[in-house]
C-alpha positions in Angstrom: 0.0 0.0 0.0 1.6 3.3 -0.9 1.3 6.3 1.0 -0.4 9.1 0.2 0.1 12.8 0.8 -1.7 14.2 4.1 -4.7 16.2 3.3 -5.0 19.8 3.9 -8.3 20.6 4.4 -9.9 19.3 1.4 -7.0 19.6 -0.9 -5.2 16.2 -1.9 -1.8 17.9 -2.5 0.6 21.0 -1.2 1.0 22.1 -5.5 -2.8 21.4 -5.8 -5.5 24.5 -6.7 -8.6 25.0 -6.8 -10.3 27.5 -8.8 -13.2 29.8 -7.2 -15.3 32.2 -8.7 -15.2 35.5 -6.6 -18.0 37.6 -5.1 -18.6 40.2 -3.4 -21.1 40.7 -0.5 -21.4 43.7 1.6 -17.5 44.7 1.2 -16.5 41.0 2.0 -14.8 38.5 -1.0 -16.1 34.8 -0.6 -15.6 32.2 -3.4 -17.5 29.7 -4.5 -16.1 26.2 -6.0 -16.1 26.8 -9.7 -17.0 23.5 -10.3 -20.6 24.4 -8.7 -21.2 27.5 -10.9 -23.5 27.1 -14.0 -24.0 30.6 -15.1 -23.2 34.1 -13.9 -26.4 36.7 -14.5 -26.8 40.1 -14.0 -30.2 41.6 -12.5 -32.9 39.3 -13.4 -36.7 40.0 -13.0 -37.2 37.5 -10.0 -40.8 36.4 -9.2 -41.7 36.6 -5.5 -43.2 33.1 -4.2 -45.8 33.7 -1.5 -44.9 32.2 2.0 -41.4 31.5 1.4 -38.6 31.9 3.3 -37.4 34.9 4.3 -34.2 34.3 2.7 -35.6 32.8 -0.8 -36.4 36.2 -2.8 -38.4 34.4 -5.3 -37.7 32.5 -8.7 -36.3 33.6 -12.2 -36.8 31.8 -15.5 -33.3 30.9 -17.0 -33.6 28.9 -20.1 -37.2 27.5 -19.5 -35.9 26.5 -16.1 -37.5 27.7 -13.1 -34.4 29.0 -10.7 -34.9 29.7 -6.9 -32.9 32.9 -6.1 -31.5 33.3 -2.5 -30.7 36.8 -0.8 -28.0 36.3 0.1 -27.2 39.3 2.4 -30.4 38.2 3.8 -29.4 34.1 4.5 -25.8 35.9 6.4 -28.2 38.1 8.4 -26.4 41.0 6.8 -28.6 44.4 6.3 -30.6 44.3 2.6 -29.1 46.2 -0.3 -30.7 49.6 -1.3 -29.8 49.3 -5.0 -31.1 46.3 -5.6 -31.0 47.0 -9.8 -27.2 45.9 -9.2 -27.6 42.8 -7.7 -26.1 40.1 -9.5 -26.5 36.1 -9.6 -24.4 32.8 -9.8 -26.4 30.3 -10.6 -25.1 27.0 -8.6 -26.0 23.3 -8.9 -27.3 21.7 -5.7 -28.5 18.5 -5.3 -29.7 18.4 -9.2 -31.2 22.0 -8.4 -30.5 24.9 -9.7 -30.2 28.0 -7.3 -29.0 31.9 -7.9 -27.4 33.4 -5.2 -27.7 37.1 -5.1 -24.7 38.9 -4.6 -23.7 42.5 -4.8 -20.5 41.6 -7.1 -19.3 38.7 -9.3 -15.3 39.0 -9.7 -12.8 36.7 -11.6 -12.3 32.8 -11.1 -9.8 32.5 -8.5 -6.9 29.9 -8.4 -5.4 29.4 -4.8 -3.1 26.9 -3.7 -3.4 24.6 -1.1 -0.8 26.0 0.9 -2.6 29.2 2.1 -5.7 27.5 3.0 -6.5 27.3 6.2 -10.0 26.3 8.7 -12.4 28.8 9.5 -10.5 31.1 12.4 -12.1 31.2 15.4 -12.7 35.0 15.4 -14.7 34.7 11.8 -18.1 35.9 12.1 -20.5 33.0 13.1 -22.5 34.0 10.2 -19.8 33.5 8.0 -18.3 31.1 9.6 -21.7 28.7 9.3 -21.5 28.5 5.9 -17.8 28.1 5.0 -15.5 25.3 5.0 -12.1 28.1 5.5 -10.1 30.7 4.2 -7.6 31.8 2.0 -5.2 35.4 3.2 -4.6 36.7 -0.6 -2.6 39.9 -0.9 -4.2 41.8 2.4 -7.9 40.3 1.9 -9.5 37.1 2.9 -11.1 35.1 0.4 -13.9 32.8 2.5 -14.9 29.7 0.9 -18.6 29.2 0.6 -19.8 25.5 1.2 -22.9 25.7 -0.9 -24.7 22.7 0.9 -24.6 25.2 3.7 -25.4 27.9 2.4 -28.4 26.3 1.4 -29.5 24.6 4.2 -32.0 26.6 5.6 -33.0 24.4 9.0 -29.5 25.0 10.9 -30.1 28.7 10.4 -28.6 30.0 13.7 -31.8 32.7 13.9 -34.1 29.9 13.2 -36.8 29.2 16.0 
């Protein structure tokens, strides 16, 4: 049996990256696995669904597929946008679903290497921390790495009742 190299985090080697597509939401830079992304949209006309949950915003046709859209700012308990014209979407794949997440900014795909990632610190906001699986310091700003099961599992909301 040979031996492998330990795992970091969830990276099977130290020369390993992973590629991330950057967004922006309220003045923090969080990446989500590029892998997960099928589309990047700008503002959408999104359909508001009666009795929903407070963080599902409504759903969008893309392609003749229906797409529930998620607030984002609103799932982080983070205060709503005012220009909400801006707002822009990547749509991810979860569980066969499609879902857009509403961000205020979509950036460029992000390669990092495994050697600057590191677990959620433990002075990370719980909000963020929730919902990521760590970080990554790049150049003087911390790139937090959305787990999009999280994010989208709305019954370990920490606000929930």
């Amino acid at each position: 049996m040979s031996q492998q190299a330990p795992r970091i985090g969830k990276f099977a080697a130290e020369g390993e990256t992973r590629d991330y597509v950057s967004v922006e939401i309220a003045g923090q830079l969080f990446g989500i696995p590029v892998l997960q992304v099928q589309d990047v949209l700008g503002p959408q006309r999104i359909t508001r669904i009666p009795l929903a949950p407070q963080e599902v915003a409504g759903s969008l046709n893309l392609r003749g597929r229906i797409v529930t859209a998620i607030d984002i700012r609103t799932r982080l308990r983070l205060p709503r946008r005012e220009d909400t014209a801006k707002t822009m979407s990547v749509v991810v794949d979860h569980g066969g679903e499609l879902y857009s997440l509403l961000v205020d900014n979509v950036g460029e795909v992000v390669s990092v290497s495994a050697a600057t990632f590191e677990r959620n610190p433990a002075t990370l906001d719980p909000r963020w921390r929730d919902v990521s699986v760590g970080i990554h310091r790049l150049d003087g700003t911390l790139l937090i790495i959305l787990e999009v099961a999280r994010l989208l599992d709305f019954t370990t909301r920490a606000d929930a009742a």
